[in-house]
C-alpha positions in Angstrom: 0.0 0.0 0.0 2.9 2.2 0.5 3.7 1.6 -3.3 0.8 2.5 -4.2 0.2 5.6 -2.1 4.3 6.0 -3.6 2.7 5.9 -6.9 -0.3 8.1 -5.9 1.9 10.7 -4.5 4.3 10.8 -7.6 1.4 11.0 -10.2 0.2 14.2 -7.8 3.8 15.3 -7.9 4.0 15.0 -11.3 0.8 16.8 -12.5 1.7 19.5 -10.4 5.1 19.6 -11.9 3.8 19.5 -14.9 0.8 22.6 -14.3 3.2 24.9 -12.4 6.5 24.2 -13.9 6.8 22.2 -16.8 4.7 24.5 -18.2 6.1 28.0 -17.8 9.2 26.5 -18.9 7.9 25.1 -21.7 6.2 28.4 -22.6 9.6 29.7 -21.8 11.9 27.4 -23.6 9.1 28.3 -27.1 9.1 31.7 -26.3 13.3 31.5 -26.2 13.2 29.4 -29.1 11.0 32.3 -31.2 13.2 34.9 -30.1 16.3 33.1 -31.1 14.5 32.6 -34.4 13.2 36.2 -34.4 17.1 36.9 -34.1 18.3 34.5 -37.0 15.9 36.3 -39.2 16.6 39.8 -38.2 20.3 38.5 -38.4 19.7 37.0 -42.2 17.8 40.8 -43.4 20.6 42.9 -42.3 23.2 40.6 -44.0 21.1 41.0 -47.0 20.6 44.4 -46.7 24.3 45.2 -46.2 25.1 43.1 -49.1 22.4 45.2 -51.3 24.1 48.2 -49.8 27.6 47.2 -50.3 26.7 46.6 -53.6 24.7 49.9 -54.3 28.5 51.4 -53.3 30.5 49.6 -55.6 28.0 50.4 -58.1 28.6 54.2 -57.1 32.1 54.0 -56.9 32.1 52.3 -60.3 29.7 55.5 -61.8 32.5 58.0 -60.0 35.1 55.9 -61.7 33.8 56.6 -65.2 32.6 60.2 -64.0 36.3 60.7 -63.3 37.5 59.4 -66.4 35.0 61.7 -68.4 36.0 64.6 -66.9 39.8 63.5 -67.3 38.4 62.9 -71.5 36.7 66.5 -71.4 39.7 68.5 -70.1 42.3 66.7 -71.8 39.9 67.6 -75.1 39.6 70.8 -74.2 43.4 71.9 -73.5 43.7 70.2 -76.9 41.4 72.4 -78.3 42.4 75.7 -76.2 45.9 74.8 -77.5 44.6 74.8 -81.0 43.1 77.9 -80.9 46.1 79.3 -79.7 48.1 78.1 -82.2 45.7 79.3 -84.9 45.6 83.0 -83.0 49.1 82.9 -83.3 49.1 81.9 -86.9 46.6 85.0 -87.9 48.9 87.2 -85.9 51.7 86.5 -87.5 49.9 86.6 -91.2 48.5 90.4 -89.9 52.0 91.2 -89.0 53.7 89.9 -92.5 50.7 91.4 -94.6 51.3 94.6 -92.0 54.9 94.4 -92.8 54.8 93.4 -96.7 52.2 96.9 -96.6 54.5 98.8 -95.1 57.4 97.5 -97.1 54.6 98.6 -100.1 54.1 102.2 -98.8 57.9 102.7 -98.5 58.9 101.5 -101.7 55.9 104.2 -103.3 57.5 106.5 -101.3 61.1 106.2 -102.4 59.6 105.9 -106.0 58.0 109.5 -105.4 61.3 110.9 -103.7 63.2 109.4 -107.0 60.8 111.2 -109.5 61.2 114.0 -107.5 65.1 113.5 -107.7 65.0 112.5 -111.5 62.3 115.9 -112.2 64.8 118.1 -110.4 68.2 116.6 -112.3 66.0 116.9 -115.3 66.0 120.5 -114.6 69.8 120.5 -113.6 70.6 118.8 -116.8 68.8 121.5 -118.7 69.8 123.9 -116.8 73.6 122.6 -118.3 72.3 122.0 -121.3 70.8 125.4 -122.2 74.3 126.9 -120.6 76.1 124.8 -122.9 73.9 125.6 -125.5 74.2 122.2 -127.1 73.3 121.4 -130.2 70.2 119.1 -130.4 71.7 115.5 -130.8 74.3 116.3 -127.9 71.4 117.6 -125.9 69.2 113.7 -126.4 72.5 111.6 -125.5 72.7 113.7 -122.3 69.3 113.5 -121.5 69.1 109.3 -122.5 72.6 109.3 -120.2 70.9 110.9 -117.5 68.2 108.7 -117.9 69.8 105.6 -117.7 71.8 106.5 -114.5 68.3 107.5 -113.1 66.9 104.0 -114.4 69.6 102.0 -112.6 69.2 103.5 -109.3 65.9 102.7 -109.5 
């Protein structure tokens, strides 16, 4: 009888055990084993969303990359160019200062022409000045005139 009030006692003890703490630490063990599960999620969408994120970088780094090498294109273009126009600038300069020059050079050469007509008009009037004081005859009078002439012509 002792067995059974043995038995009795440890199928009270055990109900017991099981309503007032095999219970709460069952809840407890599920509700550990849902947060640890909660966690492993929570764990697996942040590695996700820091691989999406690390790959939205190297995107943008890649984008920066070929921004970079654009602009590197551009201004390498456009000293190119700038040193093109430079070179043409100085090209016209130099054409306006030769055709300037070759003008000038022009303008000079009229005006020595003029001051040699002037020169030839006034020996003309020297050389008949001479000729009417030597009272030459007129065939003596055309040599000196064609001789003064050609002197006048070579200068020239």
């Amino acid at each position: 009888m002792n067995a059974v009030y043995q038995i009795l006692a440890f199928l009270v003890l055990l109900m017991l055990l099981k309503k007032f703490a095999f219970g709460p630490i069952m809840d407890m063990m599920d509700k550990r084993e849902q947060h640890v599960a909660d966690e492993i999620a929570s764990a697996e969408k942040n590695r996700k969303e820091s691989e999406k994120y690390l790959a939205e970088q190297r995107e943008a780094i890649q984008a920066a990359r070929e921004e970079a090498k654009k602009i590197m294109e551009n201004s390498k273009k456009m000293s190119e160019q700038q040193a093109e126009e430079v070179l043409a600038n100085a090209r016209k300069e130099a054409e306006r200062m030769k055709q300037s020059a070759l003008a000038e050079i022009h303008t000079e050469k009229e005006q020595a022409v003029s001051a040699l007509r002037e020169q030839v008009s006034t020996l003309s009037v020297l050389v008949a000045t001479k000729v009417i004081e030597k009272e030459l005859d007129a065939k003596e009078q055309e040599r000196l005139i064609q001789d003064t002439l050609k002197e006048v012509g070579e200068d020239v």
